[in-house]
SEFIZA-3560 file (N, C-alpha, C; in Angstrom, 3 decimals):
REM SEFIZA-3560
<numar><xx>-67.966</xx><yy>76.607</yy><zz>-51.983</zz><atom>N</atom></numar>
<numar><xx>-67.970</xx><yy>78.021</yy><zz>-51.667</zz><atom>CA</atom></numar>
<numar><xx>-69.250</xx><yy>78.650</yy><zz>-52.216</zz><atom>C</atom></numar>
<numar><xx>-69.800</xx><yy>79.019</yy><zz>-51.252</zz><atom>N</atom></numar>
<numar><xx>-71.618</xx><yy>79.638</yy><zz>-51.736</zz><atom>CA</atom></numar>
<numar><xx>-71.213</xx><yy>80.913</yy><zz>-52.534</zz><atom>C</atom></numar>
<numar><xx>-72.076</xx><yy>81.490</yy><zz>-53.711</zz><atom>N</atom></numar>
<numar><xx>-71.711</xx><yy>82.578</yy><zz>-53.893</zz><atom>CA</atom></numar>
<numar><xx>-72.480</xx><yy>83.690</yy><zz>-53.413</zz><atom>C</atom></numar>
<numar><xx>-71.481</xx><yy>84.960</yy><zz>-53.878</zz><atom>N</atom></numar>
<numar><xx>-72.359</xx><yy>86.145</yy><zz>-53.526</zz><atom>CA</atom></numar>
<numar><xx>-73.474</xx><yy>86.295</yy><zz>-54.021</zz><atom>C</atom></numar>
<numar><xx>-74.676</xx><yy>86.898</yy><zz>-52.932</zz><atom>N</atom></numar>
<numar><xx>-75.570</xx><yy>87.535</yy><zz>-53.378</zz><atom>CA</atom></numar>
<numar><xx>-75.784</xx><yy>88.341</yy><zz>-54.302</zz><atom>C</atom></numar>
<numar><xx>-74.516</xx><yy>89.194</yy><zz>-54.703</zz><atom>N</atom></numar>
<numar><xx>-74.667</xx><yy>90.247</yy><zz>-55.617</zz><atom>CA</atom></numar>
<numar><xx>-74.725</xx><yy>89.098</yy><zz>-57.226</zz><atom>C</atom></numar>
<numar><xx>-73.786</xx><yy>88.438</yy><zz>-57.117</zz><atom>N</atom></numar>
<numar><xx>-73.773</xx><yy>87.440</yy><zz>-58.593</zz><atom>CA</atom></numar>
<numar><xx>-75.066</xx><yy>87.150</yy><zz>-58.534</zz><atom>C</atom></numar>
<numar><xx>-75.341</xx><yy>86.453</yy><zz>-57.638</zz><atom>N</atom></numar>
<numar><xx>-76.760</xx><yy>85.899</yy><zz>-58.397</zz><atom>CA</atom></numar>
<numar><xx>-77.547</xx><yy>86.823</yy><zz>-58.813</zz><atom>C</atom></numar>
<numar><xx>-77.842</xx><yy>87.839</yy><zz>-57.999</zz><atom>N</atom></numar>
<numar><xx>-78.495</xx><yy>89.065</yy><zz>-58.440</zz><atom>CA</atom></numar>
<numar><xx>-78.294</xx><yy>88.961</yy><zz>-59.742</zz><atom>C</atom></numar>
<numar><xx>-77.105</xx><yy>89.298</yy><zz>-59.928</zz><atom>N</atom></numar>
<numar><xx>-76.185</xx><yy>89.878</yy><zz>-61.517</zz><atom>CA</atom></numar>
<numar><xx>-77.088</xx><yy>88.729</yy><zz>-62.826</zz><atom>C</atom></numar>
<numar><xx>-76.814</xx><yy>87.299</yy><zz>-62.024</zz><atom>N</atom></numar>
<numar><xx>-77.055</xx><yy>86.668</yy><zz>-62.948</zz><atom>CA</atom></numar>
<numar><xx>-78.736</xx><yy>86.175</yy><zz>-63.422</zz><atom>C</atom></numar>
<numar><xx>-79.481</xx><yy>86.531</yy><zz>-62.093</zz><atom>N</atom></numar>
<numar><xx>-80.797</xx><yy>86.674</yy><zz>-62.143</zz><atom>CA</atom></numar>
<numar><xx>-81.444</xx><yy>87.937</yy><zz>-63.541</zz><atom>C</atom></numar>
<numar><xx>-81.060</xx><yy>89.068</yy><zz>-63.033</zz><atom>N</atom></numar>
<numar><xx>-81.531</xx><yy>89.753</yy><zz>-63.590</zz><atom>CA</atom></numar>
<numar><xx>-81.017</xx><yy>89.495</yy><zz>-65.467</zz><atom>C</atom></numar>
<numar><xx>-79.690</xx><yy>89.293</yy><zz>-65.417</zz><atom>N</atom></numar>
<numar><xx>-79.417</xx><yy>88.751</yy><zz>-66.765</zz><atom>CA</atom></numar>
<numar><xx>-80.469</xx><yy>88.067</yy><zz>-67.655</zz><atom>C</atom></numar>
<numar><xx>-80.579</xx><yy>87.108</yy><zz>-66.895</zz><atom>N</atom></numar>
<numar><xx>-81.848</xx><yy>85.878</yy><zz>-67.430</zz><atom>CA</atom></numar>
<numar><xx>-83.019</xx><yy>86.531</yy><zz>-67.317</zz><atom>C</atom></numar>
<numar><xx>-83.105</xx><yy>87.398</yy><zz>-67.224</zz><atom>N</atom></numar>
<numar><xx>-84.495</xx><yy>87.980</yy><zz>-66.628</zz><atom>CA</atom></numar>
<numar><xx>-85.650</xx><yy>86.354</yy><zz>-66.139</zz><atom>C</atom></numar>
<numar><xx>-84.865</xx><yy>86.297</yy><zz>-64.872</zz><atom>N</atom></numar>
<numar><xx>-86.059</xx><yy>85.850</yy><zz>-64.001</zz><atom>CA</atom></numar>
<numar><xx>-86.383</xx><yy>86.470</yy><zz>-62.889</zz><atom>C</atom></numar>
<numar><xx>-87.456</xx><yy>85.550</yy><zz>-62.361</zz><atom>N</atom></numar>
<numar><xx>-88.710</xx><yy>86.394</yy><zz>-61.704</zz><atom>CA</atom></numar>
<numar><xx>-88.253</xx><yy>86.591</yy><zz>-60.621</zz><atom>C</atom></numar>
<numar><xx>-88.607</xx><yy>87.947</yy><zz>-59.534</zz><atom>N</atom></numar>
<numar><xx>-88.254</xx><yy>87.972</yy><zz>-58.581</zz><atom>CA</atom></numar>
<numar><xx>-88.215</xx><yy>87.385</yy><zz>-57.863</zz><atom>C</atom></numar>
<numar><xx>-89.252</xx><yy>85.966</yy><zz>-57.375</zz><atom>N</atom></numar>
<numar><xx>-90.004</xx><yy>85.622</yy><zz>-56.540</zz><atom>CA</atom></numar>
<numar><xx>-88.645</xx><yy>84.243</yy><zz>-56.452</zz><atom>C</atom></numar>
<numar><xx>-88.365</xx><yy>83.918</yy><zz>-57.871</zz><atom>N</atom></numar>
<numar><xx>-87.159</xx><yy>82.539</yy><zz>-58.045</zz><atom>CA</atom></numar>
<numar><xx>-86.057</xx><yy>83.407</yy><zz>-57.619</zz><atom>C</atom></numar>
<numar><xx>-85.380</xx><yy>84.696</yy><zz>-57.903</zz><atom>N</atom></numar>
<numar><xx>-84.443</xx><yy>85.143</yy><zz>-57.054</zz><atom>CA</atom></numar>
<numar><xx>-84.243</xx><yy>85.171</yy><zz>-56.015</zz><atom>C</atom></numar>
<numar><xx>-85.334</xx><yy>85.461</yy><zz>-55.107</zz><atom>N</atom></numar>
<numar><xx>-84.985</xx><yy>85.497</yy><zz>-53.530</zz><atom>CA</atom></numar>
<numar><xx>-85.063</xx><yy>83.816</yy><zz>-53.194</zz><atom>C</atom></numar>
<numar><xx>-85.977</xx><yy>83.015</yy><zz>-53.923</zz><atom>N</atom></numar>
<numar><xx>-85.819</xx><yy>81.323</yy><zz>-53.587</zz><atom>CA</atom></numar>
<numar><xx>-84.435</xx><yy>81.206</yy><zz>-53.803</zz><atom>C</atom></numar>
<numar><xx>-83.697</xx><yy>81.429</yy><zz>-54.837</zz><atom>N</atom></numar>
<numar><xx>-82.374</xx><yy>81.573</yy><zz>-55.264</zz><atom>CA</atom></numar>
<numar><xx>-81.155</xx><yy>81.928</yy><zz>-53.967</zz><atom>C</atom></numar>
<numar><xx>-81.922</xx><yy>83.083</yy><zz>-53.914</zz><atom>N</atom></numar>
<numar><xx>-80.864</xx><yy>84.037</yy><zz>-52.821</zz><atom>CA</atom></numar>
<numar><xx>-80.485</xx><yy>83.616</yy><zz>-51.401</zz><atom>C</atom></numar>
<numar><xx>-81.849</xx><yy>82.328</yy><zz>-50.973</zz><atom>N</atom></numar>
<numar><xx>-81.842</xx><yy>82.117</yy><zz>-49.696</zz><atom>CA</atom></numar>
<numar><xx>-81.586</xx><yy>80.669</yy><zz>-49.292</zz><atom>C</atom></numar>
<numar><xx>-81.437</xx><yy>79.923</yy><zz>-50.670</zz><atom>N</atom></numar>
<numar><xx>-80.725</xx><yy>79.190</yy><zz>-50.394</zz><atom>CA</atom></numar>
<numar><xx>-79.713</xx><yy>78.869</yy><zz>-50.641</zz><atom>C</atom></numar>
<numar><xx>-79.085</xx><yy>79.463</yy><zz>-51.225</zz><atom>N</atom></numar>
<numar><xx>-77.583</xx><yy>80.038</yy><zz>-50.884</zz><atom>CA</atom></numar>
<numar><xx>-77.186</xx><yy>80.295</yy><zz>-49.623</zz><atom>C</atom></numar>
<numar><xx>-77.976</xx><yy>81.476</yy><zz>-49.203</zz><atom>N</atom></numar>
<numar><xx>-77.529</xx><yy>81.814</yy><zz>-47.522</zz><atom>CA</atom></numar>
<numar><xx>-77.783</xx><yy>80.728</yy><zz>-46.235</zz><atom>C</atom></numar>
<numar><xx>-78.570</xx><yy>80.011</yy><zz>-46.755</zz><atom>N</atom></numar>
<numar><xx>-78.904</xx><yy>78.795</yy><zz>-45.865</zz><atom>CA</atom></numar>
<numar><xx>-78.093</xx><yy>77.599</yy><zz>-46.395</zz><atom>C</atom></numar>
<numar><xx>-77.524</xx><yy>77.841</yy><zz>-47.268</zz><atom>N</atom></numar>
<numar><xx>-76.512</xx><yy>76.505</yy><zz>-47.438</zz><atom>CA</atom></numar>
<numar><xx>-75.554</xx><yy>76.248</yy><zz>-46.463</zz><atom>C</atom></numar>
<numar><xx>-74.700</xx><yy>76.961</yy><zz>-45.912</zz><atom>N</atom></numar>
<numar><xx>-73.785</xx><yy>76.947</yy><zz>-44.875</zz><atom>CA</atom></numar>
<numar><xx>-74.389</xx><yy>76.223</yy><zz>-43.582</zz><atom>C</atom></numar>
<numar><xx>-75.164</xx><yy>76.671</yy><zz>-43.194</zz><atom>N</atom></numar>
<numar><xx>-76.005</xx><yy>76.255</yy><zz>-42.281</zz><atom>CA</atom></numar>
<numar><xx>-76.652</xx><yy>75.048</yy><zz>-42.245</zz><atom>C</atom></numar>
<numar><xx>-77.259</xx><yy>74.673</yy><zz>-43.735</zz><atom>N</atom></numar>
<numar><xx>-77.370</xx><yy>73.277</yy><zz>-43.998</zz><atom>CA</atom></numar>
<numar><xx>-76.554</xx><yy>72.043</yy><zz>-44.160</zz><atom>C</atom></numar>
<numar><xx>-75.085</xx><yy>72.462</yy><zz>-44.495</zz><atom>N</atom></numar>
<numar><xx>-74.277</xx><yy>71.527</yy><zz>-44.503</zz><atom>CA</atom></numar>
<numar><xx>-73.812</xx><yy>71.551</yy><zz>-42.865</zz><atom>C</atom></numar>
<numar><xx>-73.883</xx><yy>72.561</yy><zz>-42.362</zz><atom>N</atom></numar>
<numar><xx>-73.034</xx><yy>72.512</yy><zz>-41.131</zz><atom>CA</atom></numar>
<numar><xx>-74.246</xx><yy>71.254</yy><zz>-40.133</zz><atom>C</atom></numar>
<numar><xx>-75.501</xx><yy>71.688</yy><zz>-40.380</zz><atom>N</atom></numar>
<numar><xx>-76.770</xx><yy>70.658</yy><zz>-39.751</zz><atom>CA</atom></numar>
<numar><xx>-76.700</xx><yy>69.245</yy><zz>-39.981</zz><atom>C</atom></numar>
<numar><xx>-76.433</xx><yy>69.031</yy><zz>-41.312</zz><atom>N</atom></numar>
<numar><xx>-76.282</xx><yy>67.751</yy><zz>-42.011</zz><atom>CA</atom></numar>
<numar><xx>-75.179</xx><yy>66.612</yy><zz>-41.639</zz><atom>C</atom></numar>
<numar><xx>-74.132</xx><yy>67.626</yy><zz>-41.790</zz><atom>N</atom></numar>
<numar><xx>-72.738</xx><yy>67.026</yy><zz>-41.169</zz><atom>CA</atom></numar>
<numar><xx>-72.051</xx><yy>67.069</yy><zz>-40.326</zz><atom>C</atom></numar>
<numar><xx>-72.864</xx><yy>67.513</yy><zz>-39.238</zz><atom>N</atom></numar>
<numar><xx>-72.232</xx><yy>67.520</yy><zz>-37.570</zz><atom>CA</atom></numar>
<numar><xx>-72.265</xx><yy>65.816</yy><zz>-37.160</zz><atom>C</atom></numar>
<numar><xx>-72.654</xx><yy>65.450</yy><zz>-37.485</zz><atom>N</atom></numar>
<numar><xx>-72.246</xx><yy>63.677</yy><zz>-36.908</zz><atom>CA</atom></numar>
<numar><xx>-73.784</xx><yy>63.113</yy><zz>-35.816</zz><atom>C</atom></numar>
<numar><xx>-74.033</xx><yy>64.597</yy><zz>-35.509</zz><atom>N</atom></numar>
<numar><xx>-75.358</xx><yy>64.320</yy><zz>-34.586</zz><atom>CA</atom></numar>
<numar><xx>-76.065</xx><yy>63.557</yy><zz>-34.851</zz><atom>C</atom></numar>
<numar><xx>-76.444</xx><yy>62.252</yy><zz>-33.716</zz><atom>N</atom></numar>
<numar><xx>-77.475</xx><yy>61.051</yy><zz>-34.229</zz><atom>CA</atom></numar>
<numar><xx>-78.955</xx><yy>61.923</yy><zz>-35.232</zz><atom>C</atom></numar>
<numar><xx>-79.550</xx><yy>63.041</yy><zz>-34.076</zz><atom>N</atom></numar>
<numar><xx>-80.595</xx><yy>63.595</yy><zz>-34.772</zz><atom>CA</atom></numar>
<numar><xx>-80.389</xx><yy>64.386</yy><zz>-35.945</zz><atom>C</atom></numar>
<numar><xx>-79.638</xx><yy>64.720</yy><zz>-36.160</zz><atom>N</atom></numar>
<numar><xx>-78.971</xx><yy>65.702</yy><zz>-37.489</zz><atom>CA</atom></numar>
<numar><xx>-78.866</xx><yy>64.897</yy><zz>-38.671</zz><atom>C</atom></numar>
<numar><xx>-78.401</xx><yy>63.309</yy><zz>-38.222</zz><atom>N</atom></numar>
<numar><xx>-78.728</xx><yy>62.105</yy><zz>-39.408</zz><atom>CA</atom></numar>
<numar><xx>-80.014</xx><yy>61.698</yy><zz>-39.782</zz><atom>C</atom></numar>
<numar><xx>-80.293</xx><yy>61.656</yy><zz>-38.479</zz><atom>N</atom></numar>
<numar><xx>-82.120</xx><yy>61.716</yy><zz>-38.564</zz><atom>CA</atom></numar>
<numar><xx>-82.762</xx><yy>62.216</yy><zz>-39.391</zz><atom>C</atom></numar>
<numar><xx>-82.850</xx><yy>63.305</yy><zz>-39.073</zz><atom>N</atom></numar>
<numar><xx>-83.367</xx><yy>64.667</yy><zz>-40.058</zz><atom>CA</atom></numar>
<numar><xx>-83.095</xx><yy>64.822</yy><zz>-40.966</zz><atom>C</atom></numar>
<numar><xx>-81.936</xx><yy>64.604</yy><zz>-41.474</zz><atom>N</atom></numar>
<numar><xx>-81.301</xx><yy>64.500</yy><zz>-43.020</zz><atom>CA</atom></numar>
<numar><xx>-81.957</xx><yy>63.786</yy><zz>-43.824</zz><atom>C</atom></numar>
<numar><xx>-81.880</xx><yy>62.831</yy><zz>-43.236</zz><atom>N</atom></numar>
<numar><xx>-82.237</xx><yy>61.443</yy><zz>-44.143</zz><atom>CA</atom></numar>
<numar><xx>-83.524</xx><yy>61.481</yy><zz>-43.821</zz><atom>C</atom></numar>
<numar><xx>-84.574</xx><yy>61.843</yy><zz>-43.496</zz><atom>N</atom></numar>
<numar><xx>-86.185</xx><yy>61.637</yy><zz>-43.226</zz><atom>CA</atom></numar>
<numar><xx>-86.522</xx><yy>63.314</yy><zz>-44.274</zz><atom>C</atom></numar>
<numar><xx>-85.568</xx><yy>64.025</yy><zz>-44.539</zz><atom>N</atom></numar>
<numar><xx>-85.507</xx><yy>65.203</yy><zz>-45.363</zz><atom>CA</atom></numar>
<numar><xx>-85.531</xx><yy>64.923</yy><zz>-46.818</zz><atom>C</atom></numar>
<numar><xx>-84.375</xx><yy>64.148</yy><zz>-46.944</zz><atom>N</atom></numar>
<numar><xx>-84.091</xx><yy>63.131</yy><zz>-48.109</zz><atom>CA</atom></numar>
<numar><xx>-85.100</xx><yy>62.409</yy><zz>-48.737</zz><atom>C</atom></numar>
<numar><xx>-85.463</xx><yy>61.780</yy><zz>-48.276</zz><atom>N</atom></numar>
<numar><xx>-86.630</xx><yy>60.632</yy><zz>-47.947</zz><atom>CA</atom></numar>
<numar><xx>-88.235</xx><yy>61.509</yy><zz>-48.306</zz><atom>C</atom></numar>
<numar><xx>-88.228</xx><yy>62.328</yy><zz>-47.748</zz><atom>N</atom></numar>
<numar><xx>-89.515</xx><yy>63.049</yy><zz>-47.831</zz><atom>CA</atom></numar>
<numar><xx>-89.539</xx><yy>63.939</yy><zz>-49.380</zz><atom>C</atom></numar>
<numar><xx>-88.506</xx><yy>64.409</yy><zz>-49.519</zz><atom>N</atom></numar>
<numar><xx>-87.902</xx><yy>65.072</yy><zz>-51.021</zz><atom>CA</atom></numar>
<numar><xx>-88.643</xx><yy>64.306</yy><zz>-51.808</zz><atom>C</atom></numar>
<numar><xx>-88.234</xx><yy>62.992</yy><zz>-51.985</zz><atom>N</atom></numar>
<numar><xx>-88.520</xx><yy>62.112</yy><zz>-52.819</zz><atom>CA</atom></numar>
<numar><xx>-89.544</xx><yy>61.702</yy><zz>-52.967</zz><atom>C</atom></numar>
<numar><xx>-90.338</xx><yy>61.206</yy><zz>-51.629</zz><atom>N</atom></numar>
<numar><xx>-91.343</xx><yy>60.354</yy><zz>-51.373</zz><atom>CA</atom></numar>
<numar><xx>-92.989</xx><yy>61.121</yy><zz>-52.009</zz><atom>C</atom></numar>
<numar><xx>-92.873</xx><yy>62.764</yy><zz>-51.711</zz><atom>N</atom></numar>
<numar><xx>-93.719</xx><yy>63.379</yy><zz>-51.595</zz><atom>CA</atom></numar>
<numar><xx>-94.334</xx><yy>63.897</yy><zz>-53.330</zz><atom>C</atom></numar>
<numar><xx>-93.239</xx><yy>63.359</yy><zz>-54.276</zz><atom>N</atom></numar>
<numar><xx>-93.837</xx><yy>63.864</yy><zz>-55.713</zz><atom>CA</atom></numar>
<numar><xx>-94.079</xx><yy>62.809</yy><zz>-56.079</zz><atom>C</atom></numar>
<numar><xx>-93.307</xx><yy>61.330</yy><zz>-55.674</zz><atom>N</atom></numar>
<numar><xx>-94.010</xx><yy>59.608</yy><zz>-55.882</zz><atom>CA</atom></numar>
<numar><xx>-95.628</xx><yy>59.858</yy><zz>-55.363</zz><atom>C</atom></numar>
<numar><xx>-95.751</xx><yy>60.605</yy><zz>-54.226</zz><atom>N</atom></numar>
<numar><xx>-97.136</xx><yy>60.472</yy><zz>-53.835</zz><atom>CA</atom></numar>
<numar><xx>-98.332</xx><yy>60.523</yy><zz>-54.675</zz><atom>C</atom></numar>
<numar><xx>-98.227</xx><yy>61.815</yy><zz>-55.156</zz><atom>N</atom></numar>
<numar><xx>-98.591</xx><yy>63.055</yy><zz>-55.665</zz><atom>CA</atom></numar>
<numar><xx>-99.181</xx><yy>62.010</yy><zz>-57.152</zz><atom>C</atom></numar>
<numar><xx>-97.643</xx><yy>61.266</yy><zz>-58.085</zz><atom>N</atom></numar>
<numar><xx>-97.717</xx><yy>61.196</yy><zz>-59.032</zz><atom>CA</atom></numar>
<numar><xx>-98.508</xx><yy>59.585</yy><zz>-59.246</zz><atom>C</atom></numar>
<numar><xx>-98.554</xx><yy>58.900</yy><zz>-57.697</zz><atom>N</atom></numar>
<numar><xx>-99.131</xx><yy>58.062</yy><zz>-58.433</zz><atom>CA</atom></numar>
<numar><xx>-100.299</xx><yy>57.049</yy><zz>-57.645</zz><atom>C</atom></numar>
<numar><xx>-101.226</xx><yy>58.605</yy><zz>-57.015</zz><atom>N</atom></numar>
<numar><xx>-102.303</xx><yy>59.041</yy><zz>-56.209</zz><atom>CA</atom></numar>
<numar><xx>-103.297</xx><yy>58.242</yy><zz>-57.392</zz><atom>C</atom></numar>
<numar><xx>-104.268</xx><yy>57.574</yy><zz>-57.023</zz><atom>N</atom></numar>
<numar><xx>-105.090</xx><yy>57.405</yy><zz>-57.895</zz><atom>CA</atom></numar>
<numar><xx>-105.133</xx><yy>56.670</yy><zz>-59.158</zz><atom>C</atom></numar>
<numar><xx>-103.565</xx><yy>56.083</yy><zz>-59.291</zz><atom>N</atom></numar>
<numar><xx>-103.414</xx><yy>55.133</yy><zz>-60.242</zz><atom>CA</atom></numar>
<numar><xx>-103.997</xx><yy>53.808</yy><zz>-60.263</zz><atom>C</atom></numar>
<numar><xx>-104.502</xx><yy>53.154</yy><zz>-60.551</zz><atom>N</atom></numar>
<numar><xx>-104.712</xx><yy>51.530</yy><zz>-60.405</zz><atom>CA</atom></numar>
<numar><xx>-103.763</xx><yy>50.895</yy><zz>-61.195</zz><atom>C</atom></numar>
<numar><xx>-102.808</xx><yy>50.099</yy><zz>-60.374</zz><atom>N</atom></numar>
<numar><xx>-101.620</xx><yy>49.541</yy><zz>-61.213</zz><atom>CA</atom></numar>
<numar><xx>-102.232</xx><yy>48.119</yy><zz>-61.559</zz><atom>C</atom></numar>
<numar><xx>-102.175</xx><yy>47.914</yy><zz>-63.212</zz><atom>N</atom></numar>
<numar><xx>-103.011</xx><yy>47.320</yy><zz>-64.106</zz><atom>CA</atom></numar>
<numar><xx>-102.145</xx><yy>45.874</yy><zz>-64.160</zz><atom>C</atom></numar>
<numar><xx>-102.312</xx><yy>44.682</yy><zz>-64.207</zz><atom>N</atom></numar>
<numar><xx>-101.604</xx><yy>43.618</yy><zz>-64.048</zz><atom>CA</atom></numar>
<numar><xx>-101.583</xx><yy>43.049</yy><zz>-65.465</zz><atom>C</atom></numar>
<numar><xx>-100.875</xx><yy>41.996</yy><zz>-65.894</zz><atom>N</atom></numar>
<numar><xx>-100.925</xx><yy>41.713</yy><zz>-67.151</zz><atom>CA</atom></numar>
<numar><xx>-102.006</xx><yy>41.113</yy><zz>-68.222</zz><atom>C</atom></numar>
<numar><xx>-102.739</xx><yy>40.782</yy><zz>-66.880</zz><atom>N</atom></numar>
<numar><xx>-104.004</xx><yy>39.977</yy><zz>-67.538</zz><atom>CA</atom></numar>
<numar><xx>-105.149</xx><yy>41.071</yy><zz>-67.823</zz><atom>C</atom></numar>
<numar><xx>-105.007</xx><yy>42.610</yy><zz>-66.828</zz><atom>N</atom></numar>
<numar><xx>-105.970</xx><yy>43.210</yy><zz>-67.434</zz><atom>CA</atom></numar>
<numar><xx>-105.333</xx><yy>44.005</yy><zz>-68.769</zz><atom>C</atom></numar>
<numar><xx>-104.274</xx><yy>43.772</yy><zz>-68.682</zz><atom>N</atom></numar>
<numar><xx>-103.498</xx><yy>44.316</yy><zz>-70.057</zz><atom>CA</atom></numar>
<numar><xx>-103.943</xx><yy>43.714</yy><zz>-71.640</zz><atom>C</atom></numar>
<numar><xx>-103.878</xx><yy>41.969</yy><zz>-71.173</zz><atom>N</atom></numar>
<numar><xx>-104.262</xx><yy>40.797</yy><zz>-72.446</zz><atom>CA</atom></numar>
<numar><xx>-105.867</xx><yy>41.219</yy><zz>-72.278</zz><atom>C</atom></numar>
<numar><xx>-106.920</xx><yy>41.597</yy><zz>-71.361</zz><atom>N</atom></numar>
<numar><xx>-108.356</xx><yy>41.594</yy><zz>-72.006</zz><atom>CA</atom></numar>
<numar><xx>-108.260</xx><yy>42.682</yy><zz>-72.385</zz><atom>C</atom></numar>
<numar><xx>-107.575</xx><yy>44.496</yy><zz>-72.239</zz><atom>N</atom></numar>
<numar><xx>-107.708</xx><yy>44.936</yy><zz>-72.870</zz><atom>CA</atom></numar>
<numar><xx>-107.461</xx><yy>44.607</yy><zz>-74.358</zz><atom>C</atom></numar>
<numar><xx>-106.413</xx><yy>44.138</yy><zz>-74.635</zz><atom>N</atom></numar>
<numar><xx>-106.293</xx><yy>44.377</yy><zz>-76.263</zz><atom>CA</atom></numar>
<numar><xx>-107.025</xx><yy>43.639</yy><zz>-77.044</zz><atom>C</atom></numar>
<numar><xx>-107.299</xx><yy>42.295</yy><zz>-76.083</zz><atom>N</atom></numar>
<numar><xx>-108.335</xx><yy>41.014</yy><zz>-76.843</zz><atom>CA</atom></numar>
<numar><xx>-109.801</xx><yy>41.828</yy><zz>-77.165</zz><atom>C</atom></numar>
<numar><xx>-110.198</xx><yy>42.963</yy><zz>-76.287</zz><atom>N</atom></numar>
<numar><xx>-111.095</xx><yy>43.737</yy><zz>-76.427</zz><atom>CA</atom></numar>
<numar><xx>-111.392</xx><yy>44.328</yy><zz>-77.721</zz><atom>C</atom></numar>
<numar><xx>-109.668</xx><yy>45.366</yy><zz>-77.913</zz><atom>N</atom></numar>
<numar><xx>-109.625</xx><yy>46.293</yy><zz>-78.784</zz><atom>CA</atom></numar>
<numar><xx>-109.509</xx><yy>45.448</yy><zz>-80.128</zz><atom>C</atom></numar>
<numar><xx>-108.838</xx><yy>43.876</yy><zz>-80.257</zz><atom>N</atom></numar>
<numar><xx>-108.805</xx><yy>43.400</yy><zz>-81.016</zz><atom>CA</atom></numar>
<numar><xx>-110.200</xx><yy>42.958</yy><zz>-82.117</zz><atom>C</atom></numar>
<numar><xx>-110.851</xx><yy>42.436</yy><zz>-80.875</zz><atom>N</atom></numar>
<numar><xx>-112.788</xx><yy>42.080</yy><zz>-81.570</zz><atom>CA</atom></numar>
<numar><xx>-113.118</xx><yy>43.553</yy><zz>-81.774</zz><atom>C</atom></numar>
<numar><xx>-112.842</xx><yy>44.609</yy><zz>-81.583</zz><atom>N</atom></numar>
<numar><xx>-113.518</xx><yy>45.769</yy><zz>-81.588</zz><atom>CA</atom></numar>
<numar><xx>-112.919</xx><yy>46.372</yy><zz>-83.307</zz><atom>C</atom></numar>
<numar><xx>-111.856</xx><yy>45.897</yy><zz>-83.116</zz><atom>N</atom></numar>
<numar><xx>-111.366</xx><yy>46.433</yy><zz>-85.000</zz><atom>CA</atom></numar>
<numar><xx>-111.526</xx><yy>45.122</yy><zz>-86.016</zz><atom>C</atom></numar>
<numar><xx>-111.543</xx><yy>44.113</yy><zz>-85.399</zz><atom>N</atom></numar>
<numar><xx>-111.914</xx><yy>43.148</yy><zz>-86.501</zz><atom>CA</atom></numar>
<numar><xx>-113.876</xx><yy>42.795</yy><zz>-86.909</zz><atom>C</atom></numar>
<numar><xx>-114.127</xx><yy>43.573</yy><zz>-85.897</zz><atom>N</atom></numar>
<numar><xx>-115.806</xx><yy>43.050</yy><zz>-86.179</zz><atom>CA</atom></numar>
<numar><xx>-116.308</xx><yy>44.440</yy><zz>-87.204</zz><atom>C</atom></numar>
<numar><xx>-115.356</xx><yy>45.354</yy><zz>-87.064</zz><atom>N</atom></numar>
<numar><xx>-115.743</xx><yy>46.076</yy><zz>-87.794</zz><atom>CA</atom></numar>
<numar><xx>-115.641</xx><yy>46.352</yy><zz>-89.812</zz><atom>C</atom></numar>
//
């Protein structure tokens, strides 16, 4: 059961947060109904969409977070430290 607009209001302003997260707040609430009703109509494309929704949720902060990483294998792991090792013992 979505709640009223007025609660959240109520409970927005309580917390004093920002307007801008209230109406994000406010509207998806009002679009919840609508989203479950989209989601769970059985429609081949409505599964579609769900799940490529789902999927994209997820996929898009993995992107983001691991843009530019070089994933380091174990052996460049052992010359690093064999590195750091001659580097504190020669000293």
């Amino acid at each position: 059961m979505p709640y009223p607009r007025t609660l959240i209001w109520f409970i927005v302003r309580t917390l004093s947060v920002s307007r801008v997260l209230a109406r994000t707040l406010i509207w998806f609430v009002a679009m919840e109904p609508w989203v479950r009703r989209f989601l769970y109509s059985g429609d081949n494309k409505h599964v579609f969409i769900g799940v490529v929704t789902i999927l994209g949720v997820g996929y898009i902060p993995w992107y983001f977070m691991t843009r530019g990483v070089k994933h380091s294998s174990h052996q460049d792991y052992m010359d690093k430290a064999e590195e750091a090792r001659k580097a504190r013992l020669s000293t």
